[in-house]
C-alpha positions as CSV (number, residue, x, y, z in Angstrom):
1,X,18.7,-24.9,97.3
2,X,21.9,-25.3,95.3
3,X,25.4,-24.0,96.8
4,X,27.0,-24.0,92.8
5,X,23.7,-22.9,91.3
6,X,20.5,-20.8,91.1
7,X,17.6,-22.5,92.2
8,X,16.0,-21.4,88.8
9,X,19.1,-23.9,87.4
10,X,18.5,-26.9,89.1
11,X,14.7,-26.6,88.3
12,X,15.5,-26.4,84.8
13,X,18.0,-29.7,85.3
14,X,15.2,-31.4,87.1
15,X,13.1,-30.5,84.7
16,X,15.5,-31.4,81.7
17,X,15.7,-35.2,83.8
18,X,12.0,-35.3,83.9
19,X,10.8,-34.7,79.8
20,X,13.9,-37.3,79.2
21,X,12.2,-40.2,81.9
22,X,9.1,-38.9,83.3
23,X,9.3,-39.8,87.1
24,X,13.0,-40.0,87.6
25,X,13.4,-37.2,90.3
26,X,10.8,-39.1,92.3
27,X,12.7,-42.2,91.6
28,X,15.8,-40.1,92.7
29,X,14.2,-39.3,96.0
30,X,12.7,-42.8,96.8
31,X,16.1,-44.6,96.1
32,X,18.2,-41.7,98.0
33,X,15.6,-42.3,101.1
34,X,15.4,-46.2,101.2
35,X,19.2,-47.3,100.7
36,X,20.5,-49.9,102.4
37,X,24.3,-50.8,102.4
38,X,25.8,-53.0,100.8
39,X,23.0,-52.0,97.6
40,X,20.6,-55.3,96.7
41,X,20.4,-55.9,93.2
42,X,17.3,-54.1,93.2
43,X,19.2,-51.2,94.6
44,X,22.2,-51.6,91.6
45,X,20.2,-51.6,89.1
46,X,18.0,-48.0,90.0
47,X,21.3,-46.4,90.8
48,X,22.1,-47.4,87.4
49,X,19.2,-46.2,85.4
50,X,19.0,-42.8,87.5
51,X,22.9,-42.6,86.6
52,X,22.2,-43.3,82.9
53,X,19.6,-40.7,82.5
54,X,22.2,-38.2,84.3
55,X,25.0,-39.0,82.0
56,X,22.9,-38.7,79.2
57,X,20.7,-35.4,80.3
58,X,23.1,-33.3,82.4
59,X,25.7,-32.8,79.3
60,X,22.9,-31.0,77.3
61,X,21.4,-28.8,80.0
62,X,21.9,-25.2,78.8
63,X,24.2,-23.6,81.1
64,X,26.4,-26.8,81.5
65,X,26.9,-26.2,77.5
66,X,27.4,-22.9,78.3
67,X,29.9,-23.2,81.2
68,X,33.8,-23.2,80.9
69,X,35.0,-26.0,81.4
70,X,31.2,-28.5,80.7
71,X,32.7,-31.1,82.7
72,X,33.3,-29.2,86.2
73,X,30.0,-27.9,85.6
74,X,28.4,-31.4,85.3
75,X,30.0,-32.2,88.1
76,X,28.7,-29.6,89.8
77,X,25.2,-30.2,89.3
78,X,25.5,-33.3,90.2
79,X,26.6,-32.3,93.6
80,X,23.5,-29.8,93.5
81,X,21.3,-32.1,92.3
82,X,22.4,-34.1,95.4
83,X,21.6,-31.3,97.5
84,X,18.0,-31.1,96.1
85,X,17.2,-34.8,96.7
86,X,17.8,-34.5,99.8
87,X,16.4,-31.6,100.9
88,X,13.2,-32.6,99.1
89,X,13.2,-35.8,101.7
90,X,13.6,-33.6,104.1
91,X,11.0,-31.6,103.7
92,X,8.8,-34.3,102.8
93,X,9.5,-35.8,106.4
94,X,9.1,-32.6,108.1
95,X,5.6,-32.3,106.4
96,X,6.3,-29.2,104.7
């Protein structure tokens, strides 16, 4: 799943996202598979809870605490977490 880290990982930051805001990787997936450009208001203001939650939740997953330098490591979550979304959508699509 993830090309910085373990899939074990990004369940755990998924899982860290969902006991914060029950539903938020399913409101990940449904904004990541509907957008529109230029974002409606609608649009602004999920990208901005979802983007919230990850500034708040991400700094206090285990190995990001852990890591060398927190912030690369947040970072690269993020880009995982990416990953995840939309490979969920994917296989969602596919039917799998």
């Amino acid at each position: 799943m993830g090309t910085f880290y373990t899939d074990e990982q990004i369940k755990e930051a998924i899982a860290a996202l969902e006991s914060h805001t029950p539903g938020i990787w399913e409101r990940m997936k449904k904004r990541a598979s509907m957008w529109t450009d230029p974002h409606n208001e609608e649009q602004e203001i999920e990208l901005t809870a979802i983007v919230r939650v990850m500034t708040i939740v991400l700094p206090k997953v285990s190995f990001v605490v852990q890591a060398q330098d927190p912030s690369k490591a947040e970072t690269l979550l993020t880009l995982d977490l990416g990953d995840a979304v939309r490979a969920a959508i994917a296989s969602a699509k596919d039917g799998s």
